[in-house]
C-alpha positions as CSV (number, residue, x, y, z in Angstrom):
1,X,-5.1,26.4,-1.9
2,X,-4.3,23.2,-0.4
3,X,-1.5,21.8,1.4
4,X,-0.5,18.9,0.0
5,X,0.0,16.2,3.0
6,X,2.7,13.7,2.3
7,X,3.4,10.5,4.3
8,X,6.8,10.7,6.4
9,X,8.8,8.4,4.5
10,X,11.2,7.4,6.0
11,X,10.9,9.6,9.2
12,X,11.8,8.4,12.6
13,X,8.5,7.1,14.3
14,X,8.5,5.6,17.4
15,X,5.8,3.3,15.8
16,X,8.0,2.4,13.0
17,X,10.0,-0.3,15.0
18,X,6.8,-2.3,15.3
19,X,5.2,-3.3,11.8
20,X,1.2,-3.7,13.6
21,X,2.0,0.4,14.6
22,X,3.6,1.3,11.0
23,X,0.9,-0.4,9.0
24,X,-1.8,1.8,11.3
25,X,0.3,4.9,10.9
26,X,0.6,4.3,6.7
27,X,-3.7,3.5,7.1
28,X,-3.9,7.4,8.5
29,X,-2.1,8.2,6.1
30,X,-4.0,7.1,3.3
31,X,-7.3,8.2,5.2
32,X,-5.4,11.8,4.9
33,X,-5.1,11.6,1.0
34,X,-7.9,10.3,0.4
35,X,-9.6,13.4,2.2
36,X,-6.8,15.8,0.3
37,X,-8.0,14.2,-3.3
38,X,-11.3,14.7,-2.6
39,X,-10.7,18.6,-1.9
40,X,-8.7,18.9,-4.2
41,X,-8.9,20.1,-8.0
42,X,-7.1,20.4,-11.6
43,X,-2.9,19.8,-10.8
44,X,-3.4,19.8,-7.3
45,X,-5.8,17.0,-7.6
46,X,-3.4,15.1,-9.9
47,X,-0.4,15.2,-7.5
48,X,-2.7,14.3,-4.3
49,X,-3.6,11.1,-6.9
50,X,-0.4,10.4,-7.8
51,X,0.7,10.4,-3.6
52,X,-2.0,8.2,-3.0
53,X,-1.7,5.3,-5.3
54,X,2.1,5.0,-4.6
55,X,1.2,4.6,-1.3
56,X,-1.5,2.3,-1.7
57,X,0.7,0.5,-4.0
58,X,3.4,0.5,-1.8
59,X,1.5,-0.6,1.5
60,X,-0.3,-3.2,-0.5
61,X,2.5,-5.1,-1.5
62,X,4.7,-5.1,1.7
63,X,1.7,-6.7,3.0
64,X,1.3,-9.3,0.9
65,X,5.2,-9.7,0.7
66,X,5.9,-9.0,4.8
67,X,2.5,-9.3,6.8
68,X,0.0,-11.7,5.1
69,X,3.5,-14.4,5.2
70,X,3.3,-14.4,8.7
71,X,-0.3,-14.0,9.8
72,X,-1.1,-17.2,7.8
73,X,0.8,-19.3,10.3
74,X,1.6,-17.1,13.4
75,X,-2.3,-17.9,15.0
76,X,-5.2,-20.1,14.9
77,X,-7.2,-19.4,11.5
78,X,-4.8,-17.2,10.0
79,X,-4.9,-18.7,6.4
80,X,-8.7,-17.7,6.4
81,X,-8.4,-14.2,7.8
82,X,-5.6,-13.3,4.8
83,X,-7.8,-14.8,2.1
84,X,-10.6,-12.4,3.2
85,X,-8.1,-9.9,3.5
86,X,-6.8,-10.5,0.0
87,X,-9.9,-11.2,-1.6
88,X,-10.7,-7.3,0.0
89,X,-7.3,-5.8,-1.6
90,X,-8.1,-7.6,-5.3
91,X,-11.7,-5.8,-5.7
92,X,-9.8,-2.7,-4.3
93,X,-7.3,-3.6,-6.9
94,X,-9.8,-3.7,-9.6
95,X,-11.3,-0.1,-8.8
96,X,-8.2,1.2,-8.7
97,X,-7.3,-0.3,-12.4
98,X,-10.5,1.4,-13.2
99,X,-9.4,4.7,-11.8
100,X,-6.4,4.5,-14.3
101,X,-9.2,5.3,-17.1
102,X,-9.4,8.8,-15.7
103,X,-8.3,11.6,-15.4
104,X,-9.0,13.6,-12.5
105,X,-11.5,15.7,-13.8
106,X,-13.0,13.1,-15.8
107,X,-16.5,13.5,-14.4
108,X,-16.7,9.5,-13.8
109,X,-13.4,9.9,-11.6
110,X,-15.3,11.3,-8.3
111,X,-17.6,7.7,-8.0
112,X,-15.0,5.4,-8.6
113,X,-12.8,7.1,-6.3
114,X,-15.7,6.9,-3.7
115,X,-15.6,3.8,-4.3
116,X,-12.2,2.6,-3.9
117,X,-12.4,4.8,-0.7
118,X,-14.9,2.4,0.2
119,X,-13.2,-0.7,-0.3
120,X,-10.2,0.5,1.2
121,X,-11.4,1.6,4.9
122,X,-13.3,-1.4,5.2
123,X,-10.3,-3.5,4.1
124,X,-8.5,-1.3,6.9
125,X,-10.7,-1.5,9.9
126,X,-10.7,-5.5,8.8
127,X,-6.7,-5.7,8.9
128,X,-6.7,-4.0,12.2
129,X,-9.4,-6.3,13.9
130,X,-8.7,-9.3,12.2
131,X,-5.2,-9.7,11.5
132,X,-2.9,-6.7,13.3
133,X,-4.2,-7.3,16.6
134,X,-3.5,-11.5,16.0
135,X,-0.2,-10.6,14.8
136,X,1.1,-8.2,17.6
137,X,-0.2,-10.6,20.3
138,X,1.5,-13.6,18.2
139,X,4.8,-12.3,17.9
140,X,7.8,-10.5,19.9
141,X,9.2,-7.3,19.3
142,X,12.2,-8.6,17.2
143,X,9.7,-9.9,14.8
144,X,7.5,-6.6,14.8
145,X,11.0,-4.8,14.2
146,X,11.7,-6.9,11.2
147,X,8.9,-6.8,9.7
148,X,8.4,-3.2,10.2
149,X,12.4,-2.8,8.5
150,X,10.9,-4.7,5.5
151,X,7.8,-2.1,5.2
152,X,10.1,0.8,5.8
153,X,12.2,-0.3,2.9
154,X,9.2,-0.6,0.6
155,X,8.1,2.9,1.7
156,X,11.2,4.4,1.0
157,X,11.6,2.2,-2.3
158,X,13.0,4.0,-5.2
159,X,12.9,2.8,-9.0
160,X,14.8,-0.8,-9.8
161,X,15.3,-2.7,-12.5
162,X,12.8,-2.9,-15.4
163,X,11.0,-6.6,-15.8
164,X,13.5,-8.9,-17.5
165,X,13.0,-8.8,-21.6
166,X,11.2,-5.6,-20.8
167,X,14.2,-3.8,-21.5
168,X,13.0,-0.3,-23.2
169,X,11.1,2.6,-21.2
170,X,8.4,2.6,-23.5
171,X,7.8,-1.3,-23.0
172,X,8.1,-1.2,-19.3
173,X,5.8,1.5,-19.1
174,X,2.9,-0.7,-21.0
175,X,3.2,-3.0,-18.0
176,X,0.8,0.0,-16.0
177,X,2.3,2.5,-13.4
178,X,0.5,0.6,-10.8
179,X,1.6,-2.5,-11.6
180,X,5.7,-1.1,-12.3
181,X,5.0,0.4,-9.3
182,X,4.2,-2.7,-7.1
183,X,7.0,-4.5,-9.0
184,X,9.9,-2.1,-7.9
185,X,8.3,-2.0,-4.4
186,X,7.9,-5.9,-4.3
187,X,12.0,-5.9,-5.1
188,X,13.2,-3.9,-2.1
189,X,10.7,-5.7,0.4
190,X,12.4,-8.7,-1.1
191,X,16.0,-7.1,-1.1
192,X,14.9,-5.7,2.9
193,X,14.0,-9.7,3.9
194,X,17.6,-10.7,2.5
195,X,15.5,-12.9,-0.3
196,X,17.2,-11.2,-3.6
């Protein structure tokens, strides 16, 4: 039997007062559940799933909300390097939405997830050379400590409100877990950054 890993939401990391060190620490992270899906079967594979697409969700979006932002303008030719980056996360993005077609077992589940697995380490290893390094020599530590408050708060994000004139569960829940998911952790980034 597997042990299940979960990420350290939350937790007091001495990395977690610098985004560029957070954002590395989440990438392990997701490394780690990937590997724990993988090894995983029946309702242990399920929850190991479940784990890793909320944190895939989660991490995507306070980058796109936080990180991307301010790579665009903090350095020279940082407007290209996040529209590789995001063109990266929307094919990631579109594996994933295939993923939702499956259930674990599904026999058609193990090459998509191989897949997305893929996408997402080389989307990694491309945020860390590309933009994390520009970022941490662009910026002070004040600014690495906000952003890495805003990332926090999406990490630690609980439920909000449902999308407005979505106002029953069963509605909301046609939007897609993923993409409720995302929503909810777009509105505490936003609520972190003082922007709600």
């Amino acid at each position: 039997m597997s042990t299940l890993h979960t990420p350290q939401a939350g937790a007091d990391h001495a990395e977690d007062t610098d985004v560029v060190g957070l954002l590395m620490r989440q990438h392990g992270d997701i490394r780690n559940l990937f590997d724990e899906v993988e090894a995983a079967t029946g309702d242990e594979r399920r929850t190991a799933w479940r784990h890793l697409v909320r944190l895939l969700a989660v991490h995507e979006t306070a980058e796109e909300e936080v990180v991307h932002p301010f790579a665009r303008h903090a350095f020279a030719g940082g407007t290209q390097v996040v529209d590789d980056r995001l063109a990266e996360e929307k094919a990631a993005k579109g594996t994933l939405a295939d993923l939702d077609d499956y259930d674990t077992d599904d026999p058609k589940f193990m090459p998509q997830l191989l897949k997305l697995r893929k996408d997402v380490q080389e989307h990694a290893r491309a945020e860390e050379r590309y933009e994390f390094t520009h970022i941490r020599r662009s910026t002070d530590v004040t600014d690495l400590a906000a952003m890495a408050k805003a990332v926090k708060a999406a990490e630690a994000m609980a439920p909000t409100r449902p999308h407005p004139g979505v106002e029953s569960g069963a509605a909301n829940m046609a939007l897609g877990p993923v993409a409720a998911l995302m929503d909810r952790t777009r509105d505490a980034v936003r609520k972190a950054m003082g922007k709600e």
